[in-house]
N, C-alpha and C positions, 0 to 999 in steps of 0.2 A: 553412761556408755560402758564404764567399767562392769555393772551389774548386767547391761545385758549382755556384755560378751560371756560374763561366768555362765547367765542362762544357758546361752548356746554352747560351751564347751560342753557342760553338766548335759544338755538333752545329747549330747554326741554320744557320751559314753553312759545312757542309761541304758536299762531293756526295752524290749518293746513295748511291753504292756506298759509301764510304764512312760514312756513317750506318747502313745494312746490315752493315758488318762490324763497328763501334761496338756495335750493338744485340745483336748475336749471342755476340760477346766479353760482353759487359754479364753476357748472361743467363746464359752458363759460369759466369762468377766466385761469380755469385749463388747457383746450384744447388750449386757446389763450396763455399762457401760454408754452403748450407744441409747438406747431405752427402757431407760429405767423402770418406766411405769407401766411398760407390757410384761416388764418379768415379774413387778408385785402384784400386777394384776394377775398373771399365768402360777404365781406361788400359792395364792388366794385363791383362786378358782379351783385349785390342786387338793386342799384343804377343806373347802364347801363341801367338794365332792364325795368328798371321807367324810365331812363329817354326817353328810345327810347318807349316805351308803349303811354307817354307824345306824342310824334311825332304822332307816326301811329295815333294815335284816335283823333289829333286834336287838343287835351285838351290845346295845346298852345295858340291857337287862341282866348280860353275865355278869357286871362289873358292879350294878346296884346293890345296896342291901335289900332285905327281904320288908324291911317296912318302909318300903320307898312310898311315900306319896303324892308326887309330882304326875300330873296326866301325861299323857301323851304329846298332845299338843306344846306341853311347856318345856317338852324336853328338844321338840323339833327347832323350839326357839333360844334355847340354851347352843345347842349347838349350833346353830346359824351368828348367835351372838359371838363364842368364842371364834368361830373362825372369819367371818367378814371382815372385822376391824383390823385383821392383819394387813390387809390392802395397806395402812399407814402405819405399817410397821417400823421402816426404818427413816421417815419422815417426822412422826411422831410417838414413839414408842412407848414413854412415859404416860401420857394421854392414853393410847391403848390398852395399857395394865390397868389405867385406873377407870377407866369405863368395863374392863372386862373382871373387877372385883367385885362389883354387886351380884354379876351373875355368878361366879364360884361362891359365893356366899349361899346364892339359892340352892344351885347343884349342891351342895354338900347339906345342909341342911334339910331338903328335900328327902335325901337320901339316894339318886340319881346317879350323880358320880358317873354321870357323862366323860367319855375317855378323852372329848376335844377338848374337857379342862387342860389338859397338859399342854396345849399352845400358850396358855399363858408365857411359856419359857421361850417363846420365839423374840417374845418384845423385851424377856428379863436380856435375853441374849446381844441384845442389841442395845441395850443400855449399857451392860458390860463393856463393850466393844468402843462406844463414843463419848460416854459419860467418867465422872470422875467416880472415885470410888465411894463417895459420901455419898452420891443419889445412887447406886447399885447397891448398898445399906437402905435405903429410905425404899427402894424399888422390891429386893427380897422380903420388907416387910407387907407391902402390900400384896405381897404374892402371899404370904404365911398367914395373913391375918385372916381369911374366911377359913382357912386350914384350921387354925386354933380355934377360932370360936366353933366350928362343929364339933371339933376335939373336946369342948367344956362343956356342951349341949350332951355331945353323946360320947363319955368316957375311951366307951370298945373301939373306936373309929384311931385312938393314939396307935395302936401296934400296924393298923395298915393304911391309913391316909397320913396322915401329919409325917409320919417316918418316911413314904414313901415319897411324898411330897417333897418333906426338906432335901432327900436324897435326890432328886431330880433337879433339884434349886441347886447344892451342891456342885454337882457333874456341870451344870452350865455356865452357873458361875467361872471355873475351874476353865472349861473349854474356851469361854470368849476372854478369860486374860491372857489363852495362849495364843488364842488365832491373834488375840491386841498386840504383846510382845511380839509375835511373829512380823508381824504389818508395821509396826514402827520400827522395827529393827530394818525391812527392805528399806523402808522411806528414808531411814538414816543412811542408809546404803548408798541410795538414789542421790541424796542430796552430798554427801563428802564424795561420791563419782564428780558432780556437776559442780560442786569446787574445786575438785584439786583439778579436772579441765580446764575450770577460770584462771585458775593458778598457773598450770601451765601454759596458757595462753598468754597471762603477764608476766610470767618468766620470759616467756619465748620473745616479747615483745623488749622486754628490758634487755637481754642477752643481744639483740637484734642491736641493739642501741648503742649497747657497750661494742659492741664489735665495728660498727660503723664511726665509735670515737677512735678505736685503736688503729682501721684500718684511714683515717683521714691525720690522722696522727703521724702512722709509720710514710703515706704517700707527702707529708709536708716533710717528713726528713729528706725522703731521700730526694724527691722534685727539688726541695726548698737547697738542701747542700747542692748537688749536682749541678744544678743550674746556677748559683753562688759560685760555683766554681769554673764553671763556664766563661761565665760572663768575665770572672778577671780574668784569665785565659786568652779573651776575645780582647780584650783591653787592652793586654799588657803586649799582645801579638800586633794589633793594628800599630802599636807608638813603636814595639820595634820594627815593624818593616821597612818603616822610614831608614832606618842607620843600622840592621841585622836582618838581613832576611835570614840567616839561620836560625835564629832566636824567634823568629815569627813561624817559622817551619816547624820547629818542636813545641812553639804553641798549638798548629794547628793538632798535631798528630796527639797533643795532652788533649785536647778537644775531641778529639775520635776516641778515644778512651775511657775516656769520661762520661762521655753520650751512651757509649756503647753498653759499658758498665750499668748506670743507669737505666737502661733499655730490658739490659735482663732481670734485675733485682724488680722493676713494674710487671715485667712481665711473669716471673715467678710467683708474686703477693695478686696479680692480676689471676692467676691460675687456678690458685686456692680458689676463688671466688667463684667458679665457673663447674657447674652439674656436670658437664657433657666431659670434664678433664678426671674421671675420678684416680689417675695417676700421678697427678701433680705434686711437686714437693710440696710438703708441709709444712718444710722446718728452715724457709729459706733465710733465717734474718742471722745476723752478722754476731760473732763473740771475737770478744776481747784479742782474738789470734790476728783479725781484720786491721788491728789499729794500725799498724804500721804501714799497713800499704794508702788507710785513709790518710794518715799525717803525711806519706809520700803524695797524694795527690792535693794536699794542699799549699805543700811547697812548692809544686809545678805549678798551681793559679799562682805565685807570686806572694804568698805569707810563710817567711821563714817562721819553723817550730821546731818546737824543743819538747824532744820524749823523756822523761824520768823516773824512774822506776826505785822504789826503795819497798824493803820486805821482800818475801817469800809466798806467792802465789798459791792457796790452798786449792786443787781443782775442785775437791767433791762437794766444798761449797759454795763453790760459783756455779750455781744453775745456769742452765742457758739464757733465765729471764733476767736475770742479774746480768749477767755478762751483757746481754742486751742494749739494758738499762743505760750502763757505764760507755755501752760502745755510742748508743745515738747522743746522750747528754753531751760528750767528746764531740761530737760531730756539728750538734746544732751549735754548740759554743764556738767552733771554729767558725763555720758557715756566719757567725751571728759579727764576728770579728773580721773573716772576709768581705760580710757588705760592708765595712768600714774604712776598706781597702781604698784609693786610690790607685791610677792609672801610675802615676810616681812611685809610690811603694812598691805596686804590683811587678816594676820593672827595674827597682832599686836605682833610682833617680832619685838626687837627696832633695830633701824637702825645699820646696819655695821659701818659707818664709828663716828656714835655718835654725830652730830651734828645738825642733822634734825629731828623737831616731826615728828611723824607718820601724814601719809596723812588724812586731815578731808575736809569737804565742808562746806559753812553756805549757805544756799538758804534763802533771807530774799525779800517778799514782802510789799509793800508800798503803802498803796489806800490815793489818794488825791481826792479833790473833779474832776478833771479835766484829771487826769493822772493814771494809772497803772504801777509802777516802781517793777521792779525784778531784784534782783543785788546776780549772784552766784561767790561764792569768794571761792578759795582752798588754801591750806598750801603747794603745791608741787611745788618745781623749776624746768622750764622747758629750754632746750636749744631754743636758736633762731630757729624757723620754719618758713614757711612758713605762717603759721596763722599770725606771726607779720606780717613778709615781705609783703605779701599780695599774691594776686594768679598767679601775673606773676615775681614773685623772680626768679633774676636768669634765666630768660627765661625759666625757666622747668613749665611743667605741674604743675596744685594743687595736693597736696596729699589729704587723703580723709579727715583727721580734715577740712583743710583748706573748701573743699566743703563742710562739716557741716555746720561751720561758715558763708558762705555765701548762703546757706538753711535759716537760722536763721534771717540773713539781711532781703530775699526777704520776708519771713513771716511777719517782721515787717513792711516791706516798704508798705504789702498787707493793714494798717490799719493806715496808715500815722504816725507808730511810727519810733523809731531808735535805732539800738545796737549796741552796741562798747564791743569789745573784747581787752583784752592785757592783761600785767604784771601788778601786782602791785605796790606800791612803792619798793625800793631797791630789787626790785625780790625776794619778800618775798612771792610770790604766784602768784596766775592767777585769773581774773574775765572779769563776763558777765553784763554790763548792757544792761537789756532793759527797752523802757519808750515807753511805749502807749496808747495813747489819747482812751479817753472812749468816745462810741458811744454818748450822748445829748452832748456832745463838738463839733462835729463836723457841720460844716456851708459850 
């Protein structure tokens, strides 16, 4: 595609004539092309016709020596000889030389020197063209060799046959390695066009792929938190209504908030996605500036947390994908700590059985000169999941925690960082680290 479009630029800004001899070549190629065997047959009859033209008028007899003795008759057959067998010129070419060397052997020795000798060079030409260069050696000899032996027969014949001869061998030789380089040079063309379209066809398909993991990725944050946070919201509102409907009232209203919230952040990453929007925001996902108001709206589902901040924030190298990174890993870990939540917890009702505090988070960030560390820790005991086990426990499928947690991985892995999920000591809770290199760190 690539090379035919260069075609079309190049005939835009040629001259005429030249666009005239483009278009005329074009349509040869095409017709020979479609049939092949009326063009070697239309090249061949083109050729007969000269060379019996050659006979009738003579024109042999300029080019003879003076003790030519070859009749008439043998000359009409020399020349039907060299130009017929061109019909399988470029079907059998090598066969054509070598059937049409007896007869240059007689021309010359005769002393004839018939002028359709020089087709011989139509089939050397075509040897050149498709063969390797050991039989276009092996091919020039059989074209030289009735040249030389007249050459040793009759000495004087070296200053203007043999010479003139090798000279026309020469020029054609010379002529079909260029038309050959020429012609495999397009074919090479032709074919890294018709790759690098495959190429980009399987980029476009990969790209395609990666974009549909990120955007099922980013729609399980924000679906998967928002609705986590709903839902305790919906819990902790129902049990107070019973004994505060004020308390159930400011659930509801965190509930309108929260939906709503949610509602725009789909509908912005929904936007992107859409041909007919080409104004939509681009850049709608959340940095590190967001935290506060998410840690505010997980306190309103009912999980107290705790923000901590140690170090000095470098901006230039917190990209926005980093920032990101750090803002969703924060979110599902919370989200992942809120299904863990109870309707008790969620409304700070102490525990039934009296042995457990009430569920809290601490989300504590870490800036080093070289590193970004976020370490989210809960007070809730969980039974063995899948999340430890990893995602092939048991040979069952992941449940969806466990595909959070490894959402969270590929995040980090996108920035050469690494997170580690588990228990903490004596299963006194659960945490998230993660630890990622800040962009002038990287080499």
């Amino acid at each position: 595609m690539s090379a035919r479009a260069g075609d079309r630029d190049t005939e835009g800004t040629a001259h005429p004539p030249t666009r005239i001899i483009r278009g005329v070549l074009d349509r040869l190629r095409a017709f020979d092309r479609r049939r092949p065997r009326v063009w070697d047959a239309a090249v061949t009859g083109f050729w007969v016709v000269a060379a019996v033209l050659d006979y009738t008028s003579g024109g042999w007899r300029h080019t003879a020596r003076d003790d030519v003795t070859a009749p008439e008759f043998l000359v009409l057959l020399m020349s039907l000889g060299f130009s017929l067998p061109l019909l399988w010129r470029r079907t059998h070419p090598l066969a054509v030389l070598l059937l049409i060397a007896p007869i240059s052997l007689v021309n010359i020795w005769t002393g004839a020197l018939v002028q359709a000798s020089l087709l011989q060079l139509v089939p050397v030409f075509q040897i050149v063209l498709r063969s390797s260069f050991r039989t276009v050696g092996a091919a020039s000899l059989v074209f030289l060799a009735p040249v030389l032996a007249g050459g040793a027969r009759i000495p004087s014949n070296w200053g203007q046959e043999v010479v003139s001869y090798a000279w026309g061998l020469v020029f054609v030789v010379l002529l079909g390695i260029a038309v050959r380089t020429r012609r495999e040079y397009t074919e090479a063309l032709v074919e890294r066009a018709h790759r690098l379209e495959h190429e980009r066809d399987q980029q476009a398909r990969l790209a395609a792929a990666a974009e549909r993991t990120r955007i099922a990725r980013e729609m399980h944050d924000i679906i998967g938190h928002n609705l986590s946070v709903i839902t305790g919201l919906a819990d902790g509102g129902a049990y107070a209504a019973r004994k505060n409907p004020e308390r159930a009232g400011q659930a509801l209203d965190a509930i309108g908030t929260t939906s709503r919230q949610a509602l725009s952040e789909l509908r912005r990453l929904l936007g992107v996605l859409r041909d007919d929007h080409p104004d939509a925001e681009r850049t709608p996902q959340p940095t590190l500036d967001e935290l506060a108001p998410l840690i505010e709206r997980v306190r309103r589902a009912g999980l107290p947390v705790h923000l901590e901040l140690h170090g000095e924030p470098r901006a230039r190298a917190l990209t926005p994908g980093r920032q990101l990174t750090v803002y969703r890993v924060v979110q599902e870990a919370l989200t992942n700590t809120l299904k863990h939540a109870t309707a008790s917890t969620a409304t700070d009702r102490p525990p039934e059985d009296g042995h457990h505090p009430p569920l809290s988070a601490t989300v504590t960030l870490t800036y080093t000169p070289t590193h970004l560390d976020a370490r989210i820790t809960d007070t809730g005991t969980r039974t063995r999941t899948s999340e430890e086990a990893g995602p092939n426990a048991a040979g069952k499928e992941s449940p969806p925690a466990a595909q959070g947690i490894m959402g969270m991985r590929e995040r980090a892995a996108l920035y050469d960082g690494s997170l580690e999920a588990g228990p903490l000591p004596e299963h006194t809770g659960w945490q998230v680290q993660l630890r990622l290199p800040l962009e002038d760190t990287l080499s």
